[in-house]
KOLMARMAR-571622 format. One line per field, with one value per residue: residue in one letter; y, x, z of N, C-alpha, C in turn; residue number from 0. Coordinates in nm, 2 decimals, decimal comma, m for minus. Atoms other than C-alpha are relative to their C-alpha. Layout:
r (A; ...)
n.py (Y; ...)
n.px (X; ...)
n.pz (Z; ...)
ca.py (Y; ...)
ca.px (X; ...)
ca.pz (Z; ...)
c.py (Y; ...)
c.px (X; ...)
c.pz (Z; ...)
k (NUM; ...)
//
This chain:
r (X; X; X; X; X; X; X; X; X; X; X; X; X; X; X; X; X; X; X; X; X; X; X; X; X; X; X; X; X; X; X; X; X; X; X; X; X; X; X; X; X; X; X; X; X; X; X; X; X; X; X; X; X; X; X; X; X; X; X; X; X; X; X; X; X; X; X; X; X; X; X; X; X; X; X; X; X; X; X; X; X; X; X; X; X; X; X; X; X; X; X; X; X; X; X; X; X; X; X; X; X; X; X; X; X; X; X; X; X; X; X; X; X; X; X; X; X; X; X; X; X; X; X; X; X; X; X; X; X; X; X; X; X; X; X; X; X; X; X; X; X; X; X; X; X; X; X; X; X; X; X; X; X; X; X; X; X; X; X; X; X; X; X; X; X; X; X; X; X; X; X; X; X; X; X; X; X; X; X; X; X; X; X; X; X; X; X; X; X; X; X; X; X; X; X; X; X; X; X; X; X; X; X; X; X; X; X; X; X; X; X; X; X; X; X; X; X; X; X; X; X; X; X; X; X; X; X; X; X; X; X; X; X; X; X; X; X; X; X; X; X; X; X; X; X; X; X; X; X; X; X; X; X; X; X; X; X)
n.py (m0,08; m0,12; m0,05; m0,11; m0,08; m0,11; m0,16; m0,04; m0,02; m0,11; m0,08; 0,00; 0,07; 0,13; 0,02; m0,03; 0,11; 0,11; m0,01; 0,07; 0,12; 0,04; m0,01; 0,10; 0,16; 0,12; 0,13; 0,17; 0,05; 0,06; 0,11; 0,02; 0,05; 0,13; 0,04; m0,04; m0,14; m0,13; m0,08; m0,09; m0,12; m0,03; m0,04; m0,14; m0,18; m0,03; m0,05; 0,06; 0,05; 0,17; 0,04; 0,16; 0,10; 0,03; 0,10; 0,07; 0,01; 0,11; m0,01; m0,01; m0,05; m0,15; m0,08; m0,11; m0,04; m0,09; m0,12; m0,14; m0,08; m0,12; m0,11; m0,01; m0,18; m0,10; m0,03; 0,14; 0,08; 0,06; 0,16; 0,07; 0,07; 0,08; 0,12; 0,12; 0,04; 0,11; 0,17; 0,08; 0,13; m0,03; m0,07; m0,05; m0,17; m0,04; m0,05; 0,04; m0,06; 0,12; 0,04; 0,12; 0,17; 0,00; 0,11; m0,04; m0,12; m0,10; 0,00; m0,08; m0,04; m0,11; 0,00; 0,09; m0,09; m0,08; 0,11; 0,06; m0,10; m0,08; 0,07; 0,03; m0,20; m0,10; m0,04; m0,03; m0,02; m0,10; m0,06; 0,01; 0,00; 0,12; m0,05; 0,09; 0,15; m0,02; 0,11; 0,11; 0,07; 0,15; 0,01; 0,16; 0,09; m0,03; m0,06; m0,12; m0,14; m0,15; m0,10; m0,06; m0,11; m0,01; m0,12; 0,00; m0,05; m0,09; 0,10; 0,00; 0,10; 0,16; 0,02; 0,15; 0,10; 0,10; 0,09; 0,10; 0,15; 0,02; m0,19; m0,11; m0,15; m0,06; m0,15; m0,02; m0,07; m0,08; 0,10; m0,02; 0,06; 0,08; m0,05; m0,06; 0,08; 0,01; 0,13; 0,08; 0,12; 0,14; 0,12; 0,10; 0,11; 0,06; 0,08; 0,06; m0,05; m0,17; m0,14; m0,10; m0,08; 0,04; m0,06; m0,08; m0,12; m0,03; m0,12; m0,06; m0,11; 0,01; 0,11; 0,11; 0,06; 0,09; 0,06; 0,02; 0,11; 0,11; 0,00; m0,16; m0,09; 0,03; m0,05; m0,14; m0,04; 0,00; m0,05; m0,12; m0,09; m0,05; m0,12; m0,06; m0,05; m0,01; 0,16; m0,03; m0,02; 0,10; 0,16; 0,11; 0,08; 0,01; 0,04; 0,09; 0,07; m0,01; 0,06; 0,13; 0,03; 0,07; 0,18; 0,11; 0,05; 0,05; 0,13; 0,05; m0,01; 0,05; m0,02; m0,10; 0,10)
n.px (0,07; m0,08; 0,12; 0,02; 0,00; 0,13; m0,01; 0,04; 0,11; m0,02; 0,06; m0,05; 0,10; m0,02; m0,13; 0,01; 0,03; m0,06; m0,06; 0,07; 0,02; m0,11; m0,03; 0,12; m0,04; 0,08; 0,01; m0,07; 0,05; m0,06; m0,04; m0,13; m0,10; 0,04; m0,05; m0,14; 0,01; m0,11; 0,00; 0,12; m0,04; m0,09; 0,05; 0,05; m0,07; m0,03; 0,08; 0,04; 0,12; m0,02; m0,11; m0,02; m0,16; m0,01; m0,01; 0,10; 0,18; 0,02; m0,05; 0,12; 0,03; 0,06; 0,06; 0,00; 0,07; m0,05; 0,10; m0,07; 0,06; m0,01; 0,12; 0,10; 0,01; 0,05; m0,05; 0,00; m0,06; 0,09; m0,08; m0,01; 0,06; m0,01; 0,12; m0,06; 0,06; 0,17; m0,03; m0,05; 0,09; 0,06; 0,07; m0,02; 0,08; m0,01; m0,07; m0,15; m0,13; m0,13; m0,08; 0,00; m0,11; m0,14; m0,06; m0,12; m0,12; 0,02; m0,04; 0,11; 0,12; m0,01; m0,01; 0,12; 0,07; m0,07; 0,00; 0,13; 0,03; m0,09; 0,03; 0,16; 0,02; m0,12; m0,05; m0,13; 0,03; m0,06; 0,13; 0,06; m0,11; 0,06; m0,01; 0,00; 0,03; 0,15; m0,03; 0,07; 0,16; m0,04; 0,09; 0,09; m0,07; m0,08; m0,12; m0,02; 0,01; m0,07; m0,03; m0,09; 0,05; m0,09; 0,03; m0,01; m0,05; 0,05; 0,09; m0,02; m0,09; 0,02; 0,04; 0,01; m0,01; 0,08; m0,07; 0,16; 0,05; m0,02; 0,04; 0,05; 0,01; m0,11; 0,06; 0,00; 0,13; m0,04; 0,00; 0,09; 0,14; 0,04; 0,02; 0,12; 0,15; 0,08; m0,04; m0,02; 0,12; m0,05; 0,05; m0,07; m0,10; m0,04; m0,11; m0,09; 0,07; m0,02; 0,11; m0,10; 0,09; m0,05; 0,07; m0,02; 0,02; m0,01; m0,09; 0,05; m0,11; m0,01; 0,12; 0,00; 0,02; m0,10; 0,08; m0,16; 0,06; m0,08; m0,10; m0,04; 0,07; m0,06; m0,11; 0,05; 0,03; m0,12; m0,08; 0,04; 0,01; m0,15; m0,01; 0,04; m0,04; 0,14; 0,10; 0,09; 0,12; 0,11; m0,12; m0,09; 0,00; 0,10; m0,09; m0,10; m0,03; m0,15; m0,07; 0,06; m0,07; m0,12; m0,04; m0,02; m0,11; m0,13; 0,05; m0,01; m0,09; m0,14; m0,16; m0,05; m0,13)
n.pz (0,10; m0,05; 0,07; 0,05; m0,07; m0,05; m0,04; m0,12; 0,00; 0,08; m0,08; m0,15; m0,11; m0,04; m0,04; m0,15; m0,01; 0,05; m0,11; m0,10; 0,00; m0,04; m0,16; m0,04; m0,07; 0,00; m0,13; m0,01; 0,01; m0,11; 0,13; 0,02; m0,09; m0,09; m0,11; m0,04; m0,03; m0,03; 0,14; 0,01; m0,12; 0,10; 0,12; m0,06; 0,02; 0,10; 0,13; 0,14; 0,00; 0,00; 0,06; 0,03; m0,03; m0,17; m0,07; m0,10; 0,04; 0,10; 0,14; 0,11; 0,10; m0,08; 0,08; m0,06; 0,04; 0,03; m0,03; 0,05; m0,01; 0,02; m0,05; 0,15; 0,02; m0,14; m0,08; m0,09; 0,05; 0,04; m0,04; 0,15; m0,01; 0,12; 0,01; 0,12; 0,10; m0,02; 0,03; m0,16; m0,04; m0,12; 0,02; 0,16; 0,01; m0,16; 0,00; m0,15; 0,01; 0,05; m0,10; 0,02; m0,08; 0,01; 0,11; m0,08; 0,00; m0,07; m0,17; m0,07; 0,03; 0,05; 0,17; 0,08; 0,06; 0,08; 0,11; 0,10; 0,05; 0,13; 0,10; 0,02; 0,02; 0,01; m0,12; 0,02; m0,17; m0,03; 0,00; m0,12; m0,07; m0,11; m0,16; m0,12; 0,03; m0,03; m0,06; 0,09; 0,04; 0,05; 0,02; m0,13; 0,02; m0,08; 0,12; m0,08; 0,12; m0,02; 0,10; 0,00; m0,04; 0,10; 0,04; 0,06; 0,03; 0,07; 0,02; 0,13; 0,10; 0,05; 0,09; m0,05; 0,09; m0,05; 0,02; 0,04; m0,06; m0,12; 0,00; 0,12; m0,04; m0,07; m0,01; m0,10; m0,10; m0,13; m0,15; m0,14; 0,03; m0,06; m0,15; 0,00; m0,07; 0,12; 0,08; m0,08; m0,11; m0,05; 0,01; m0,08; 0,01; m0,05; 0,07; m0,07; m0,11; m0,06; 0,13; m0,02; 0,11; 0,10; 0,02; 0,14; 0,06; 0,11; 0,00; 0,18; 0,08; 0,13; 0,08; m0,03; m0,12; m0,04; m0,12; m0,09; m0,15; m0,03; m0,10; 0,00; m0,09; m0,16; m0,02; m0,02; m0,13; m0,10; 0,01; m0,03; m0,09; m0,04; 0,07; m0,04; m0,21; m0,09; 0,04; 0,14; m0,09; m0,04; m0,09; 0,09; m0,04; m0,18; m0,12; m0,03; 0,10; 0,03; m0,10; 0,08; 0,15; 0,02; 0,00; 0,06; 0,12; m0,05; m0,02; 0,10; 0,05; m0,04; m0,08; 0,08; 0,03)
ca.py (9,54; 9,81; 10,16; 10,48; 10,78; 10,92; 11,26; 11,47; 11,50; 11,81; 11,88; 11,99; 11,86; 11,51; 11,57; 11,65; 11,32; 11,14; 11,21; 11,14; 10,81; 10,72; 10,73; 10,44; 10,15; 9,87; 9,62; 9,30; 9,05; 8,76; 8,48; 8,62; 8,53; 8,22; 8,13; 8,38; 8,67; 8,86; 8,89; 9,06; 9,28; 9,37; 9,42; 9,72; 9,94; 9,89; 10,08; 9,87; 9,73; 9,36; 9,19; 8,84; 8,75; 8,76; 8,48; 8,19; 8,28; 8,02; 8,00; 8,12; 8,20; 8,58; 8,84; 9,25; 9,49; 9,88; 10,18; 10,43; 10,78; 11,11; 11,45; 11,52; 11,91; 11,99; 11,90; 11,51; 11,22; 10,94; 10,56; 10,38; 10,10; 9,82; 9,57; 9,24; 9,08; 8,85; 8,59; 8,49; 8,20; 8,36; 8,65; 8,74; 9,11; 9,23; 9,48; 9,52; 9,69; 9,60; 9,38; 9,02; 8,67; 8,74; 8,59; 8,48; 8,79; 9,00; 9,13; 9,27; 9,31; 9,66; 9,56; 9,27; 9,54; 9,78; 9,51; 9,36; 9,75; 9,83; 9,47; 9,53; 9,96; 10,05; 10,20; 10,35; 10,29; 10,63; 10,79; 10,72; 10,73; 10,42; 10,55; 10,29; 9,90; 9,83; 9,49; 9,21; 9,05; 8,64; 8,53; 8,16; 8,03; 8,15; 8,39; 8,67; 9,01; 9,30; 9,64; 9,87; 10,25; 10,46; 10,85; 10,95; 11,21; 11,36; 11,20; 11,37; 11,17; 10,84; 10,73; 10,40; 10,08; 9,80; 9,46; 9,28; 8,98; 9,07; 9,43; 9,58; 9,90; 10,12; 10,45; 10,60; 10,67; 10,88; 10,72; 10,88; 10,70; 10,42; 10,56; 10,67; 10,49; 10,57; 10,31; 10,09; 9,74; 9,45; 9,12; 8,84; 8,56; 8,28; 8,08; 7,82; 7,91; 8,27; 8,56; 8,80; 9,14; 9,11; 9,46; 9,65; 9,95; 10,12; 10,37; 10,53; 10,74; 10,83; 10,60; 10,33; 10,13; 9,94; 9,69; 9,74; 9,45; 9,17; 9,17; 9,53; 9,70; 9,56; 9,67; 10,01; 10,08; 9,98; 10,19; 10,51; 10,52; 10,53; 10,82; 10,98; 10,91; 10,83; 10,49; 10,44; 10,54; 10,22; 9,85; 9,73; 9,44; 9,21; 9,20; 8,98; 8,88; 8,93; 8,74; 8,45; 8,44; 8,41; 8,09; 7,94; 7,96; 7,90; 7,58; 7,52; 7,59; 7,36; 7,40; 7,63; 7,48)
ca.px (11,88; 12,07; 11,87; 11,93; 12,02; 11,67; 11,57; 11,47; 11,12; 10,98; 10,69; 10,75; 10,44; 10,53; 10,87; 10,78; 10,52; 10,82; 11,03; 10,77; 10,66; 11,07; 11,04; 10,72; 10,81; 10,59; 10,47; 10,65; 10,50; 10,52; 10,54; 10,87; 11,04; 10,88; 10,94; 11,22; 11,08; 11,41; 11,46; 11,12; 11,21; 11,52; 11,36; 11,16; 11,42; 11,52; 11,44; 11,48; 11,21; 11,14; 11,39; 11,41; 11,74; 11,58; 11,68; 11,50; 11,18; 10,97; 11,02; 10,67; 10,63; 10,64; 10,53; 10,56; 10,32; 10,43; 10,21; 10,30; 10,19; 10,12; 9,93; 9,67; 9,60; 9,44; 9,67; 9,53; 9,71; 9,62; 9,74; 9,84; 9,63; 9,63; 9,31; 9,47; 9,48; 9,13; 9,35; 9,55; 9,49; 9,47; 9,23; 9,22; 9,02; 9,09; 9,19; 9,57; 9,86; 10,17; 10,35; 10,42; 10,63; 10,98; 11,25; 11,59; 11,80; 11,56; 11,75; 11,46; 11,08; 11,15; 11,32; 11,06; 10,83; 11,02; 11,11; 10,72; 10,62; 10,87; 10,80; 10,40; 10,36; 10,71; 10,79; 11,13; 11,27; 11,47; 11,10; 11,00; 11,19; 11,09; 11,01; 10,88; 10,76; 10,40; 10,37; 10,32; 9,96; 9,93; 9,70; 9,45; 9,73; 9,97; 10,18; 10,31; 10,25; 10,48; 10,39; 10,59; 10,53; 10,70; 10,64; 10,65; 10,92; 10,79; 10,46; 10,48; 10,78; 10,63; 10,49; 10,33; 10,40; 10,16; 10,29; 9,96; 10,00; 10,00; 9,80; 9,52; 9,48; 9,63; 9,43; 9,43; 9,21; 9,23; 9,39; 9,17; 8,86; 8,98; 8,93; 8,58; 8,23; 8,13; 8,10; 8,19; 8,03; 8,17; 8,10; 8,16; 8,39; 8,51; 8,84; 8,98; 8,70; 8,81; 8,54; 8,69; 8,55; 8,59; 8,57; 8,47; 8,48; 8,34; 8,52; 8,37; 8,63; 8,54; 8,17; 8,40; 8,33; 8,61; 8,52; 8,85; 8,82; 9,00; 9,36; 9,42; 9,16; 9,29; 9,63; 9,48; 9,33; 9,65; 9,82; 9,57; 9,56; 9,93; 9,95; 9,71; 9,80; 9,40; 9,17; 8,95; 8,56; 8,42; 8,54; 8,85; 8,84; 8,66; 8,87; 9,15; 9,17; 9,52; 9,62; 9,41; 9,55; 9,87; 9,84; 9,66; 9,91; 10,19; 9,96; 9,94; 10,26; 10,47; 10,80; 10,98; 11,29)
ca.pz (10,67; 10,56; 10,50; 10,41; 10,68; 10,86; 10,85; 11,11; 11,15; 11,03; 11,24; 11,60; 11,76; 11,62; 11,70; 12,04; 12,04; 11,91; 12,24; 12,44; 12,32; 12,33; 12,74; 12,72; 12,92; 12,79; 13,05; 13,12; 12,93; 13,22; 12,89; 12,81; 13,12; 13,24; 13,56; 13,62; 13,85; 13,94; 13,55; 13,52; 13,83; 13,62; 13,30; 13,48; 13,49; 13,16; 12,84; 12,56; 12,42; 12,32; 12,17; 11,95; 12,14; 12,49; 12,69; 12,86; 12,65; 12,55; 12,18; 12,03; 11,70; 11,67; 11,41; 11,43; 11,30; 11,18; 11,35; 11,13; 11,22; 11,07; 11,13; 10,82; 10,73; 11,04; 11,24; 11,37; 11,42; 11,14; 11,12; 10,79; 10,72; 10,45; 10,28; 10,22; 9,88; 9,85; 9,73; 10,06; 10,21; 10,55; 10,62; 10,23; 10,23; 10,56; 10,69; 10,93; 10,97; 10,78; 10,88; 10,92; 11,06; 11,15; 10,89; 11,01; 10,93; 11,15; 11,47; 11,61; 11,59; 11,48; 11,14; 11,10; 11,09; 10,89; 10,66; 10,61; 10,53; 10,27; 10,11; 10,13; 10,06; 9,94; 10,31; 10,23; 10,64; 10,59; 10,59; 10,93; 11,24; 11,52; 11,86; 12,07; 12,10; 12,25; 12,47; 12,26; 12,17; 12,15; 11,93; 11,97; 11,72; 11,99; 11,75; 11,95; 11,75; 11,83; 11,74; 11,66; 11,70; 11,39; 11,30; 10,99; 10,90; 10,58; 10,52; 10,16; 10,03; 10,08; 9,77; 9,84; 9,58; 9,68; 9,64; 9,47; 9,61; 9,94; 9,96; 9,74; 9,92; 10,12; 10,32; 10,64; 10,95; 11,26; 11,57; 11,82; 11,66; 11,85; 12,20; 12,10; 12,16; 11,81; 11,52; 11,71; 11,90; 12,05; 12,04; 12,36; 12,30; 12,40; 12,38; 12,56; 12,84; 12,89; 12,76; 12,61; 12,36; 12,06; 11,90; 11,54; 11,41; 11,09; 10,94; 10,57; 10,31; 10,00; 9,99; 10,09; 10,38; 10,58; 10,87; 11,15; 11,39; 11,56; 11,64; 11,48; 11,63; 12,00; 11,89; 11,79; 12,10; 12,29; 12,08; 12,09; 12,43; 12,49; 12,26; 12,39; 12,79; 12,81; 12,82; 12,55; 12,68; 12,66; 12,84; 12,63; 12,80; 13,07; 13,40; 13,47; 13,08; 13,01; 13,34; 13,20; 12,88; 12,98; 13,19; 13,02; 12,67; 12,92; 13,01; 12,65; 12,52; 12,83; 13,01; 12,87; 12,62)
c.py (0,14; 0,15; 0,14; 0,14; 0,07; 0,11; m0,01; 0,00; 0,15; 0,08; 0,00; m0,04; m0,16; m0,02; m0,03; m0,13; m0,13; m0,07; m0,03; m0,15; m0,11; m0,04; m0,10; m0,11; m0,09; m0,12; m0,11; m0,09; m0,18; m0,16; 0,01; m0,03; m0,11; m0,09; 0,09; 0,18; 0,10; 0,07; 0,10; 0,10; 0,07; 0,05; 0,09; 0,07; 0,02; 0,07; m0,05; m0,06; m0,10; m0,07; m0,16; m0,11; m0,01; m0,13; m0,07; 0,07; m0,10; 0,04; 0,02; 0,03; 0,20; 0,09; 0,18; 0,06; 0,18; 0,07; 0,12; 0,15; 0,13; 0,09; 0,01; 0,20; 0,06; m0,07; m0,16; m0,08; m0,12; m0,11; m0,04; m0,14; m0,10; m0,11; m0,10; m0,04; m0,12; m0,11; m0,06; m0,04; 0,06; 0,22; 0,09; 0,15; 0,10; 0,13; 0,02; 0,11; m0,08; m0,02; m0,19; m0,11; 0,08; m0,12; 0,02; 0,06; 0,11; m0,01; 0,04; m0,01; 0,11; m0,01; m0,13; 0,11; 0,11; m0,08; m0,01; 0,15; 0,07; m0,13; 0,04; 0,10; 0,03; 0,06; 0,03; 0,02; 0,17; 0,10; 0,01; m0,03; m0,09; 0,04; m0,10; m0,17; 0,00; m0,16; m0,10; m0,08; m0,14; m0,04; m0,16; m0,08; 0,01; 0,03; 0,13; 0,10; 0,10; 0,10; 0,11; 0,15; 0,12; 0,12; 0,00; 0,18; 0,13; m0,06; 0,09; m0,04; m0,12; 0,03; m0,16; m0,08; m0,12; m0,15; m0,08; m0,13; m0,02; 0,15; 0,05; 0,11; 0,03; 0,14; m0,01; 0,07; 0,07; m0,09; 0,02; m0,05; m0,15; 0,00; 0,04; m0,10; 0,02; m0,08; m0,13; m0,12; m0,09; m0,13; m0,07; m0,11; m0,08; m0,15; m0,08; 0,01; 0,10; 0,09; 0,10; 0,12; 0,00; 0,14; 0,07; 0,11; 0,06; 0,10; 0,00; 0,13; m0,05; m0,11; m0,10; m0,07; m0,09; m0,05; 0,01; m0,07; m0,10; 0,01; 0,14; 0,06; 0,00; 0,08; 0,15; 0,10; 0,02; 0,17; 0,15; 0,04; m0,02; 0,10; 0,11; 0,02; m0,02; m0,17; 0,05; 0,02; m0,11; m0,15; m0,06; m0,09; m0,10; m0,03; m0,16; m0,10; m0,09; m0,13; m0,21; m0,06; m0,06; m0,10; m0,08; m0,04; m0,02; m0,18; m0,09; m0,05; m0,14; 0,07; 0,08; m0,12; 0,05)
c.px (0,07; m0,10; 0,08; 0,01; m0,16; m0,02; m0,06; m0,11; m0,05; m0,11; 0,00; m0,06; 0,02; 0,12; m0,01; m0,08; 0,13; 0,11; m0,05; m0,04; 0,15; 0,03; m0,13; 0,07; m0,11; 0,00; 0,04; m0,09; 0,05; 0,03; 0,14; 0,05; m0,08; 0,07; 0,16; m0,04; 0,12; 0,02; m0,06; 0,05; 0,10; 0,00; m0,10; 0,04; 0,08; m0,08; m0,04; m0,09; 0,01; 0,06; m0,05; 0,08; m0,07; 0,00; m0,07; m0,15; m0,07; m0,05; m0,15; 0,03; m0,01; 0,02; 0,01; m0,07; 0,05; m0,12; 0,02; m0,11; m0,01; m0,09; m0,09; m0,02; m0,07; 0,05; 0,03; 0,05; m0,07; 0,12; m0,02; m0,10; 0,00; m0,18; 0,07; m0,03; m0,09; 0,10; 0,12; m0,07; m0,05; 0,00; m0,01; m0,16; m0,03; 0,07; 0,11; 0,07; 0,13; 0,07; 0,03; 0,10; 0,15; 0,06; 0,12; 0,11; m0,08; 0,08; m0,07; m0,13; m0,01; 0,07; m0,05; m0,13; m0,01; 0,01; m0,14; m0,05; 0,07; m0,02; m0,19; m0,07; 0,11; 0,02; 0,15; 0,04; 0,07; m0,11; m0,06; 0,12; m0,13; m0,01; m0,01; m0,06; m0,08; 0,05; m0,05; m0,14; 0,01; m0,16; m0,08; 0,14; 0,12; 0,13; 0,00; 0,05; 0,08; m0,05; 0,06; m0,05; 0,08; m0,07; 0,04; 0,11; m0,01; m0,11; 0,03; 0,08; m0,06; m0,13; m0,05; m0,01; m0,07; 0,05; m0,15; m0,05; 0,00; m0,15; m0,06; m0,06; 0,05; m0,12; 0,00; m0,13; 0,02; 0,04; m0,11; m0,12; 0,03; m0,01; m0,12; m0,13; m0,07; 0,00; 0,06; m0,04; 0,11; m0,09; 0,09; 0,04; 0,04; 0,12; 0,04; m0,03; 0,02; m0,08; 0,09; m0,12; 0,07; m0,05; m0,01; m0,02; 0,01; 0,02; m0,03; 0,07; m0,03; m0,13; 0,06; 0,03; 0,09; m0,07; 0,19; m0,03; 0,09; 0,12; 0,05; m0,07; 0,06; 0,18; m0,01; m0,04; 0,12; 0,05; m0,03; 0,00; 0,14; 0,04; m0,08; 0,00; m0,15; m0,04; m0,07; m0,15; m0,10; 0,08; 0,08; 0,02; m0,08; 0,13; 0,10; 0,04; 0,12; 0,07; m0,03; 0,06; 0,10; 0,00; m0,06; 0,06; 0,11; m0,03; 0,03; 0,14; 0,14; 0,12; 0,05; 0,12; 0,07)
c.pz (0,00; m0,05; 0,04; 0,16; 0,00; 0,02; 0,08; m0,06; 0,04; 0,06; 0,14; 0,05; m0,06; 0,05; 0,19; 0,04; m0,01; 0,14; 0,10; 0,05; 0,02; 0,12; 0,06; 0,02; m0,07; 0,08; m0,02; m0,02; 0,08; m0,10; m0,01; 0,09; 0,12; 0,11; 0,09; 0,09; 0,05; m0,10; 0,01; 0,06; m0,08; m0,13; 0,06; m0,03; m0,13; m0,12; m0,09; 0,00; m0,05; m0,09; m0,06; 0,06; 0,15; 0,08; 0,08; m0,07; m0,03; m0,16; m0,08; m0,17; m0,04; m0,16; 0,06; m0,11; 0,02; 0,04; m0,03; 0,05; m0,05; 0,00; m0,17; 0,01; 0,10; 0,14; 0,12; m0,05; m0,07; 0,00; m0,13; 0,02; m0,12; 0,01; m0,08; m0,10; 0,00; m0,03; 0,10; 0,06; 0,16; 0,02; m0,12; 0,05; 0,11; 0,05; 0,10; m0,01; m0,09; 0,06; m0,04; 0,05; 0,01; m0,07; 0,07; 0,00; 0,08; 0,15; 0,08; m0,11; m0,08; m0,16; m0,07; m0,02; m0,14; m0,14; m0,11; m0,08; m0,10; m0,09; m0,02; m0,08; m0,03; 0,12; m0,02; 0,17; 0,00; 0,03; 0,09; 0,12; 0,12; 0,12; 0,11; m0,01; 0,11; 0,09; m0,09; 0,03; m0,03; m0,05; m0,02; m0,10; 0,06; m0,08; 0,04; m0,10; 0,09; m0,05; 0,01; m0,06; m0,13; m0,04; m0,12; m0,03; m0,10; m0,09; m0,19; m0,09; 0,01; m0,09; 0,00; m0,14; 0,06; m0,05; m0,03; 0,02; 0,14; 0,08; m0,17; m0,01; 0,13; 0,05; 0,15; 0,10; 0,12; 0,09; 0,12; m0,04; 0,13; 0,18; 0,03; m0,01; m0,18; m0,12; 0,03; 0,10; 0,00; 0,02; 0,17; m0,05; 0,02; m0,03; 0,14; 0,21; 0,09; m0,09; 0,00; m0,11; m0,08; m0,09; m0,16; m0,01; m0,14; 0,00; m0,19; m0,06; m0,14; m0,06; 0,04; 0,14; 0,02; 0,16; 0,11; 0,13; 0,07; 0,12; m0,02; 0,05; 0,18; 0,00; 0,00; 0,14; 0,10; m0,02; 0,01; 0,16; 0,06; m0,04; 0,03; 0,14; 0,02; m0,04; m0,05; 0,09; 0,00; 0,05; m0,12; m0,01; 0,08; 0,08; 0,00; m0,13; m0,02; 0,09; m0,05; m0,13; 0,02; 0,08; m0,05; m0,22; 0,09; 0,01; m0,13; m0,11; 0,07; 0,06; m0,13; m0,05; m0,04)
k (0; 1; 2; 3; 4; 5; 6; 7; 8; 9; 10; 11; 12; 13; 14; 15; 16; 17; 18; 19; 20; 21; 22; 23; 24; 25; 26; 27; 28; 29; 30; 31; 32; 33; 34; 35; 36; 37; 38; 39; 40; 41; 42; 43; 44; 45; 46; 47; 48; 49; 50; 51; 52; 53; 54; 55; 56; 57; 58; 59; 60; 61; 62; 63; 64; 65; 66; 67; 68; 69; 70; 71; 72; 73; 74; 75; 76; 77; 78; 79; 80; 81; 82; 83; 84; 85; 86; 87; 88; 89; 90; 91; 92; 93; 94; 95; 96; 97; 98; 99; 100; 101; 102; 103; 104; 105; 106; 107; 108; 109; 110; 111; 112; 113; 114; 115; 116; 117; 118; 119; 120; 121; 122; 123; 124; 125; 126; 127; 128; 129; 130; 131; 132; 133; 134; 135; 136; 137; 138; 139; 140; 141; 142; 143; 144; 145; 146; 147; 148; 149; 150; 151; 152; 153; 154; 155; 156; 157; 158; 159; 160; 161; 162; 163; 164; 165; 166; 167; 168; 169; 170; 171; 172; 173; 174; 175; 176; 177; 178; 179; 180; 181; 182; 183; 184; 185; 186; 187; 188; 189; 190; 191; 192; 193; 194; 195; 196; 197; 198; 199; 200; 201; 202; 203; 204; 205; 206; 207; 208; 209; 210; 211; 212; 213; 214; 215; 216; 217; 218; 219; 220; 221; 222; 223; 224; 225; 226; 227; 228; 229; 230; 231; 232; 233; 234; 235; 236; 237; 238; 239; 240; 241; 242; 243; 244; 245; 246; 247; 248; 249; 250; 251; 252; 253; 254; 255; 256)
//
């Protein structure tokens, strides 16, 4: 994908966020390197972040999702957001992040992101500058989401174009809402005989009410409290989920091929 030289970023406290979040390790998801703990050990001390080309993975399905961010007139950081169009067949009026399946000219999660956000919102990629990649999320149809972490440069040049068959609104909400106990309830869960929370949060602009729940809100959370350096104030989780999860999709999934 070819795109357009990136400006600098224009306010110092994101700039200064932007350098920070650059130096985030994201935890070794033990999926990608099945059966190979020296790798893993190995993949510690590195920086980059998760790749499509990584070797010995087993071959999921995989999808990245764009966490764009910008400060608002007083100064807090706020998160782009999209309500899909009612007429998709899967979760039609919903609300996510853009984003969507990797296609096979993506070299990375980071310009399958980039990519689904300039087909979905116009996202010009020269407009945002990429900082860092989060640990990927598998979801029950075992479709590993990446997301992908992306400041916004000069949030007043983007001009959003909505793609109507994909996206029929476009507005933003504070990140730090999702670290907070308010609007907010969880539901328990159960898949594949592991409980898990399941959680929502409402969020009202302008008289209109949005429900934020599911796999975006879980990514939200991740992604608020890496940004913030805090955990969110109420249980994100129940214990030993994550660990559950992954054996049993490694169970599900088979020998690696």
């Amino acid at each position: 994908m070819e795109t357009s030289p990136t400006s600098p970023i224009k306010s110092l406290r994101l700039a200064h966020l932007a350098k920070q979040l650059r130096l985030y390790k994201a935890p070794i998801c033990p999926l990608d390197f099945p059966n190979e703990e020296s790798e893993v050990d190995d993949r510690r001390k590195e920086v980059a972040p998760p790749s499509l080309s990584r070797p010995g993975r087993i071959p999921f399905k995989t999808a990245a999702v764009l966490i764009c961010l910008f400060e608002d007139s007083n100064g807090d950081l706020r998160v782009i957001l999209t309500k899909r169009s009612s007429n998709l067949h899967t979760s039609p009026g919903e609300v996510s992040l853009p984003g969507g399946k990797t296609e096979e000219g993506d070299k990375d999660e980071m310009e399958t992101a980039i990519r689904e956000a300039k087909e979905e919102i116009g996202l010009q990629p020269n407009l945002v500058s990429v900082v860092t990649v989060l640990e990927p999320i598998f979801t029950k149809s075992l479709l590993r989401v990446v997301p992908v972490v992306c400041i916004f440069n000069d949030k007043d040049a983007f001009k959003p174009v909505l793609n109507p068959d994909e996206v029929e609104e476009i507005f933003d909400v504070p990140l730090e809402m999702f670290l907070k106990d308010e609007n907010r309830r969880a539901e328990d869960r159960e898949w594949q005989a592991i409980k898990y929370l399941l959680h929502f949060f409402d969020y009202t602009k302008d008289d209109t009410k949005y429900l934020i729940w599911g796999l975006t809100a879980a990514i939200l959370i991740r992604a608020a409290s890496v940004v913030y350096q805090r955990s969110p104030s109420f249980q994100e989780q129940h214990p030993g989920y994550w660990n559950s999860i992954f054996q049993k999709i490694e169970k599900l999934m088979g020998p690696c091929r």
